[in-house]
C-alpha positions in Angstrom: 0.0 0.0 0.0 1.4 3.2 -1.3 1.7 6.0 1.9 -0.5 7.9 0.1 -3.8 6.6 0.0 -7.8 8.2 0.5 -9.0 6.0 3.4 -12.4 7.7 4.3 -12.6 7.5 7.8 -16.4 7.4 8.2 -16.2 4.0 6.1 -12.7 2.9 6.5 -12.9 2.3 2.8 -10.1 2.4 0.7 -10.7 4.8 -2.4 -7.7 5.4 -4.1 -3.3 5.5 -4.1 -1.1 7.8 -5.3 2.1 6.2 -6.1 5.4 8.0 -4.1 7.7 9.8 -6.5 11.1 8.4 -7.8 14.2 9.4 -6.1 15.3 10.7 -10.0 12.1 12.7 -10.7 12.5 14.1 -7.0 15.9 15.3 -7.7 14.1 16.5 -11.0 11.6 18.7 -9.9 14.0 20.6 -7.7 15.6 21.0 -10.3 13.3 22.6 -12.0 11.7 24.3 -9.5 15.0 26.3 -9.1 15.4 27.3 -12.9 11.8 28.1 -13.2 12.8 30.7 -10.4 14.1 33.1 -12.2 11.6 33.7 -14.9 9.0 33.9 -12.2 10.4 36.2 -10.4 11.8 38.7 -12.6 10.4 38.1 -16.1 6.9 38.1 -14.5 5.9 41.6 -13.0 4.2 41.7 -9.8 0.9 43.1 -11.1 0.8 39.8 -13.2 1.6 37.5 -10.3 -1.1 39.2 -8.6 -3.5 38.5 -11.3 -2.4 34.9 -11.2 -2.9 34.6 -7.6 -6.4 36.4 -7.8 -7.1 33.9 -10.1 -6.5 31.1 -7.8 -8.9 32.1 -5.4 -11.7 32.3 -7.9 -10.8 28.9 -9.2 -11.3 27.8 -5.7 -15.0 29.3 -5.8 -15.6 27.7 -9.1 -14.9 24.4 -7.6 -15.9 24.6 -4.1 -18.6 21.7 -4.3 -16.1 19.3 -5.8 -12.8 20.6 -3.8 -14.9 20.4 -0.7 -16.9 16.9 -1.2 -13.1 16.1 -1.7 -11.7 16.4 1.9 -14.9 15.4 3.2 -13.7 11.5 1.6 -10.1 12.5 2.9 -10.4 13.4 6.3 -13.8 13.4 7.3 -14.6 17.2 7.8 -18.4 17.9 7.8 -19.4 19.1 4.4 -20.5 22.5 5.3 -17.5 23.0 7.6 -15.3 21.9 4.1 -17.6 24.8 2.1 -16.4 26.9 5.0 -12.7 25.9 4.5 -12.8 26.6 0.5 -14.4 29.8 0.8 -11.9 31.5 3.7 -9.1 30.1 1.5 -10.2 31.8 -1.8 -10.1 34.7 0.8 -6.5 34.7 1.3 -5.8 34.0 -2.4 -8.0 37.5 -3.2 -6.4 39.3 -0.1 -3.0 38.9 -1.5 -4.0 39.6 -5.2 -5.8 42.9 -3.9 -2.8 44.0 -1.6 0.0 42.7 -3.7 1.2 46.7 -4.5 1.2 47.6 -0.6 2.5 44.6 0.6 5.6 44.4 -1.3 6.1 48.3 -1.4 9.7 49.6 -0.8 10.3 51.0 2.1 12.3 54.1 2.5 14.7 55.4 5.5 16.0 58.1 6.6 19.8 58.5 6.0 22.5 60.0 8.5 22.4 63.9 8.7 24.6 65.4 6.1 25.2 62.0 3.9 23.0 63.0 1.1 21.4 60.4 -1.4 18.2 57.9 -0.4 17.6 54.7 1.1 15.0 52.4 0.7 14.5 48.0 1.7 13.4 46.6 -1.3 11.1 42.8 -0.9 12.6 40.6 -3.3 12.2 36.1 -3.4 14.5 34.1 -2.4 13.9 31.2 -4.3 12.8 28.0 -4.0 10.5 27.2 -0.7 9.4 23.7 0.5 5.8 23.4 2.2 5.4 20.5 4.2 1.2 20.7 5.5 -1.1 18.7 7.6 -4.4 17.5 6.6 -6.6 18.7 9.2 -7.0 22.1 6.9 -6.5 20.6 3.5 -6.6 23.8 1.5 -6.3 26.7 4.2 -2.6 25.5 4.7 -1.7 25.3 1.6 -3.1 28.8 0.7 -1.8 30.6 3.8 1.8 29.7 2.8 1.6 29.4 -1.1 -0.4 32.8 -1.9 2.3 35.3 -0.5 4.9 32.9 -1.4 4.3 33.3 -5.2 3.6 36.8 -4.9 6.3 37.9 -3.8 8.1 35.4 -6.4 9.4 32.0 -4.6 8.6 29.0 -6.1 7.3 26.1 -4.2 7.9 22.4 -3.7 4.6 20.8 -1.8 4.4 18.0 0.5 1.1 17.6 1.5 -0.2 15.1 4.3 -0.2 11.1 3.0 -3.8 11.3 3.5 -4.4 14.3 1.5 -3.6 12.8 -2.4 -6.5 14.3 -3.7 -6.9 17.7 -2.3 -3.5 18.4 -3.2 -3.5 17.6 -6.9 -7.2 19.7 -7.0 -5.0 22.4 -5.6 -2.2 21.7 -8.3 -4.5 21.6 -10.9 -6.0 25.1 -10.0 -2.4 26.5 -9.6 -2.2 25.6 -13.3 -5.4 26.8 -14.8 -5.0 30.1 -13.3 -1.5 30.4 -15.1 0.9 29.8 -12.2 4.3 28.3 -13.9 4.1 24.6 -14.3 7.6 24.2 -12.5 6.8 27.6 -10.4 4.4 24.9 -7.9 5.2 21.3 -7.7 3.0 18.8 -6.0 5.4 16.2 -4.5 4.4 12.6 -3.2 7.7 12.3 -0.9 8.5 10.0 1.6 9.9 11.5 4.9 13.2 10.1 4.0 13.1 11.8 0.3 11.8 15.0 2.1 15.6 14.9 4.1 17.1 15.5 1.0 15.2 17.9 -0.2 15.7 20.2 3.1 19.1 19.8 2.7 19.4 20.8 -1.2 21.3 24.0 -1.1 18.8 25.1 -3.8 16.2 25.4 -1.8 16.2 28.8 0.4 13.5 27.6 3.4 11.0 25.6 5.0 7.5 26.2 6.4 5.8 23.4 8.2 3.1 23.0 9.8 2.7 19.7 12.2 3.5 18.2 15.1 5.9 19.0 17.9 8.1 15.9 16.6 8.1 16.6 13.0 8.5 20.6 13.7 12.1 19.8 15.9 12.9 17.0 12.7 13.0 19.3 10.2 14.4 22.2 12.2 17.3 20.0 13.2 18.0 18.8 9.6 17.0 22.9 8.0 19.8 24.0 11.0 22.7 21.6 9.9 22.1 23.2 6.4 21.5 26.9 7.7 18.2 27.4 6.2 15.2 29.3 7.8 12.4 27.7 9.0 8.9 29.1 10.0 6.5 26.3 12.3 3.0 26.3 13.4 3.4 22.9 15.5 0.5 22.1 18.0 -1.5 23.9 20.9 -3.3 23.6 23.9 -5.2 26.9 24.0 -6.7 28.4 27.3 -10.1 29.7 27.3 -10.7 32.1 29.9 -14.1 33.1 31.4 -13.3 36.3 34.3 -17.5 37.3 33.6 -20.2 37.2 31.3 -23.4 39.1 30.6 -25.0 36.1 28.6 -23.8 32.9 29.8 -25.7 31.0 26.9 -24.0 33.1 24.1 -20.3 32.2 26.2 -21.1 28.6 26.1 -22.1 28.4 22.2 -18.7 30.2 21.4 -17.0 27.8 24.4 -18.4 24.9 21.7 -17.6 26.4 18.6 -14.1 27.0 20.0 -13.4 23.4 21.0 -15.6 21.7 19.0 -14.8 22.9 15.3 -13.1 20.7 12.6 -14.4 17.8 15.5 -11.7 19.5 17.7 -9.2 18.5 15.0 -7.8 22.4 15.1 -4.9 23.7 16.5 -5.8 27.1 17.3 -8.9 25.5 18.9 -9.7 26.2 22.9 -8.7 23.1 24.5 -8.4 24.1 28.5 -11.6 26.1 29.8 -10.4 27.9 32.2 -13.5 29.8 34.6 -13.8 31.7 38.0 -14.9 30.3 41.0 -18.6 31.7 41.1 -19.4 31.0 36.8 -17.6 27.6 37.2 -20.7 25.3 38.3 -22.9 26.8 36.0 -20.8 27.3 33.0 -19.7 23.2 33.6 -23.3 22.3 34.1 -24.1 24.2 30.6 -21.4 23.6 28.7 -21.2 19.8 29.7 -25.4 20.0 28.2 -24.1 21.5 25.1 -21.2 18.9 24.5 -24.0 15.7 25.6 -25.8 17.2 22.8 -23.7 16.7 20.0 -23.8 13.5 17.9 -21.4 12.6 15.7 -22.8 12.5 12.0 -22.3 11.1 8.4 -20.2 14.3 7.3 -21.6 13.9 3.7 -24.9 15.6 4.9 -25.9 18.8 4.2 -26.7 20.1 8.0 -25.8 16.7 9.8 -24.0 18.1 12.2 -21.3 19.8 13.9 -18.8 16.8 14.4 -17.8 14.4 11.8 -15.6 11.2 12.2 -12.0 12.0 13.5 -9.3 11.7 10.7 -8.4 8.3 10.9 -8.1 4.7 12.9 -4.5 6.3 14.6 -6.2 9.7 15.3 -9.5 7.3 17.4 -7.0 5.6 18.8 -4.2 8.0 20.2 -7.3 9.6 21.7 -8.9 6.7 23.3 -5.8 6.1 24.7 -5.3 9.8 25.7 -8.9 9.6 27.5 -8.2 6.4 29.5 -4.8 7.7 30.8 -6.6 11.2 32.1 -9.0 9.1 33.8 -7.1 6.5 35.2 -4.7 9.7 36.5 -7.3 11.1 38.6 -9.8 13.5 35.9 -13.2 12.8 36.3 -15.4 12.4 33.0 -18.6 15.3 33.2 -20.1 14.8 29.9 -19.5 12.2 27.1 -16.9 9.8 27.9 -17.4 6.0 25.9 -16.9 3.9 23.3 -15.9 5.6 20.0 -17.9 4.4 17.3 -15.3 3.6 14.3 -14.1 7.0 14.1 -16.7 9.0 15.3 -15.7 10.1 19.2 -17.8 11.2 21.5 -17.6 15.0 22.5 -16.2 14.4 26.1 -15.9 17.4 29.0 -13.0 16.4 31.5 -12.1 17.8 34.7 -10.6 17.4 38.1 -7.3 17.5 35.9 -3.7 18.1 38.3 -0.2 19.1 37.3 0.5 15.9 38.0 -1.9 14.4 35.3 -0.1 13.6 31.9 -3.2 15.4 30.3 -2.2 18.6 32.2 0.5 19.6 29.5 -0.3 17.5 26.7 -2.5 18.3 23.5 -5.8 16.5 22.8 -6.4 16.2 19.4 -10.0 15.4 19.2 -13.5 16.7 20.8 -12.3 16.4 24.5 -12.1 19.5 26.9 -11.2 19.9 29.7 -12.4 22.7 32.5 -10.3 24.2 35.4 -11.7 26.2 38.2 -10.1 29.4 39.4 -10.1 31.5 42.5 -8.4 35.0 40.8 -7.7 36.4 37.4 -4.3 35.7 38.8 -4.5 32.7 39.1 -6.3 32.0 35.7 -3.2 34.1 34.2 -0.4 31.5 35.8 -2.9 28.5 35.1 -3.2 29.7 31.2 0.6 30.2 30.8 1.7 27.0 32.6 1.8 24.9 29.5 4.5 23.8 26.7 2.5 25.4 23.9 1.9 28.7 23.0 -0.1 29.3 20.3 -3.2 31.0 20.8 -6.2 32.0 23.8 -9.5 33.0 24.1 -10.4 35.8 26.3 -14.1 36.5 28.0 -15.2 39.0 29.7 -18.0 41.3 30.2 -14.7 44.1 31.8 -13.3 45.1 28.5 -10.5 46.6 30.2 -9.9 43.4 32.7 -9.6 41.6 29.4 -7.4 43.4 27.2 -5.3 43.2 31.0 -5.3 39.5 30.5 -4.5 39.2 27.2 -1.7 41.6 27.7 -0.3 38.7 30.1 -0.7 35.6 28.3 1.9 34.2 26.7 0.9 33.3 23.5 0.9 34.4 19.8 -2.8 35.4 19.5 -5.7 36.4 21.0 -9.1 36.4 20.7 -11.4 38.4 23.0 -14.6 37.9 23.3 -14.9 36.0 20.2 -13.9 32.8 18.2 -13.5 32.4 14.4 -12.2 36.5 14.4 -9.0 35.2 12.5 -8.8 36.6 8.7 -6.1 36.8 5.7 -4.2 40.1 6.9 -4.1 39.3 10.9 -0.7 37.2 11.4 -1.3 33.8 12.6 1.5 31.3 15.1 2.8 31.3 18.4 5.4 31.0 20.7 7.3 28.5 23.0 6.4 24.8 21.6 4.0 25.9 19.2 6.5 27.0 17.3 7.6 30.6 15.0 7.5 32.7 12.6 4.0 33.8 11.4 1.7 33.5 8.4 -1.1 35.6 6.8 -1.2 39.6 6.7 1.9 41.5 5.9 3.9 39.2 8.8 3.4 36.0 6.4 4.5 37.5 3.9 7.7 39.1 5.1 8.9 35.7 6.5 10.9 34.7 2.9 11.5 37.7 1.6 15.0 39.2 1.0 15.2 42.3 2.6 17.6 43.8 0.6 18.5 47.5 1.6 19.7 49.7 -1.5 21.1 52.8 -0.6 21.9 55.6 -3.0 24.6 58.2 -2.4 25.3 61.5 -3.3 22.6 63.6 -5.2 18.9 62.6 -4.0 17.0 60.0 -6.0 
């Protein structure tokens, strides 16, 4: 069985392999990756590569039905949550095409008193880029990465996620029709072991992956031996904090939407629910309702529900097994809890959870939360930062100024106040500690493979 394979985890069925590429065509398409660097970058003007790339998100509205049905078979997303996912990306693709003048404007300095001349930093590519993406966002990751990429004039090499064949050639496929290059984006089937060499090529200028803790330090280690930059989103174990609320009800909904999305396959998604001592009973009791509530459903259906099947057999597993260790450590099960059924998992509340619990500092990958009780915003503040990860939080409160305080002292790369899903193509997204660096989306993504080459101009001004 070829590592890349559609096995739709609702079924388990087995739809189709992609066979791995050759060692030789590999070392082929670096090859020509590299030379087709040149007439992308300079012999195509930036007004053209913005066309391009504006093109590319309207392919991806063209084909949403098809791209989305698509992932759905890949990895189980629900259908209108895959709409969703087609539709923000062809957002990024259209921010960058719209922006592509301001973003990659020069930008001038001042020069030392008495010097004369001008100075400006010019944005120029560096070359050829390698993507290595996860599946749980089959074309959001891709776009995030790719769209200011080949703006700006890098080429790409792609290594999508072994369970993510099909999405990735769709995504191919639209790079083409919309006029990108042929060897300007290259879809690769790569093994890890072929990916190695590929970090190590001194042709190509840097890496961007997004993945797990273990795969981000992998490639970082191998990307440092060879001095190339690297820019990771690796995993997350985002605090949710509630100080007050108003509306309880509306809290809870975004509580769920916040865990819950993607069937709390996200990494950006609320995992720890972190609430004062007098909203903790009833926000439990209510949000522990909300969770019971949800039933796992055929993700094909239009409207079925909120939580599909997770990804694959591995994913049901390594959370089963997460679930039955945080009990048998002392957490106490308030809602959900059982039996998977093939991949679907029930949407489980934990709590009772202690430092000394291995699901303390780890990352749950799947519809489990887990709720904390708190005596202070103090203490809410040292109980959200006291974790390996670092990537995002949620704020609530109904003391605007007690919760920009907060935010202020959370040690993490973004966050959200009063709100879930506020993310958008121009606000920089990534973290800090184990959850990686470097950022994507906005002006931020774009700046992180640029050449930042300062031209300075003496004598006369110019």
């Amino acid at each position: 069985m070829s590592m890349y394979a559609i096995v739709n985890p609702a079924t388990g069925a087995q739809l189709e392999e992609y066979p791995t590429i050759s060692d030789q065509d590999l070392r082929g398409a670096v090859q020509r990756a590299d030379a087709a660097h040149v007439g992308w970058s300079r012999r195509t003007s930036l007004g053209e590569r913005a066309q391009i790339i504006g093109r590319v998100g309207r392919l991806h509205v063209e084909r949403r039905q098809e791209l989305a049905e698509t992932i759905v078979a890949e990895m189980g997303k629900p259908i209108e949550q895959a709409l969703g996912e087609v539709d923000f990306t062809a957002g990024i693709y259209e921010y960058y095409a719209a922006h592509a003048e301001e973003l990659m404007a020069d930008q001038p300095l001042d020069v030392p008193a008495g010097t004369g001349g001008s100075a400006i930093v010019r944005r120029q590519s560096l070359g050829v880029l390698l993507g290595i993406m996860p599946w749980n966002f089959p074309y959001y990751q891709v776009g995030r990465f790719a769209a200011p990429n080949l703006l700006v004039g890098n080429t790409i090499l792609l290594k999508h996620a072994p369970q993510c064949p099909e999405s990735s050639a769709a995504i191919e496929r639209m790079f083409r029709d919309a006029g990108v290059p042929a060897d300007a984006y290259v879809n690769l089937y790569a093994t890890h072991e072929q990916i190695e060499s590929v970090i190590a090529d001194p042709r190509v200028r840097g890496i961007s992956l997004t993945g797990s803790e273990r795969a981000g330090a992998a490639v970082a280690e191998i990307a440092g031996r060879h001095l190339k930059k690297v820019v990771l989103e690796l995993g997350g174990s985002n605090a949710f904090v509630l100080l007050s609320a108003d509306d309880l009800g509306s809290v809870v909904e975004a509580a769920v939407a916040a865990r819950m999305f993607n069937t709390g396959q996200t990494c950006n998604g609320a995992k720890r629910f972190i609430v004062l001592d007098e909203l903790y009973e009833p926000f439990l009791e209510a949000f522990g309702a909300a969770l019971a509530a949800l039933v796992p459903a055929d993700p094909t259906e239009p409207g079925g529900g909120f939580l599909g099947p997770l990804s694959s057999a591995a994913a049901t597993d390594r959370l089963s097994a997460q679930l039955g260790d945080a009990v048998a450590q002392g957490a106490s099960v308030v809602a959900g809890g059982g039996t998977p059924d093939g991949n679907f998992f029930p949407a489980t509340l934990l709590a009772g959870i202690g430092p000394g619990n291995d699901a303390y500092s780890e990352e749950f990958f799947g519809p489990v939360a887990q709720a904390y009780r708190v005596a202070s915003e103090e203490e809410a503040i040292t109980l959200a930062n006291d974790s390996p990860f670092g990537l995002g939080a949620y704020v609530f409160s109904s003391d605007r100024e007690q919760a920009v305080r907060v935010a202020e002292a959370l040690d993490v790369g973004m966050v959200f106040i009063n709100c879930v899903s506020g993310d958008g193509p121009n606000m920089p997204f990534g973290g800090t500690k184990r959850s990686g660096f470097g950022r994507e989306l906005g002006q931020y993504g774009l700046d992180e493979f640029v050449n930042h080459k300062l031209v300075r101009i003496g004598g006369v001004d110019a």
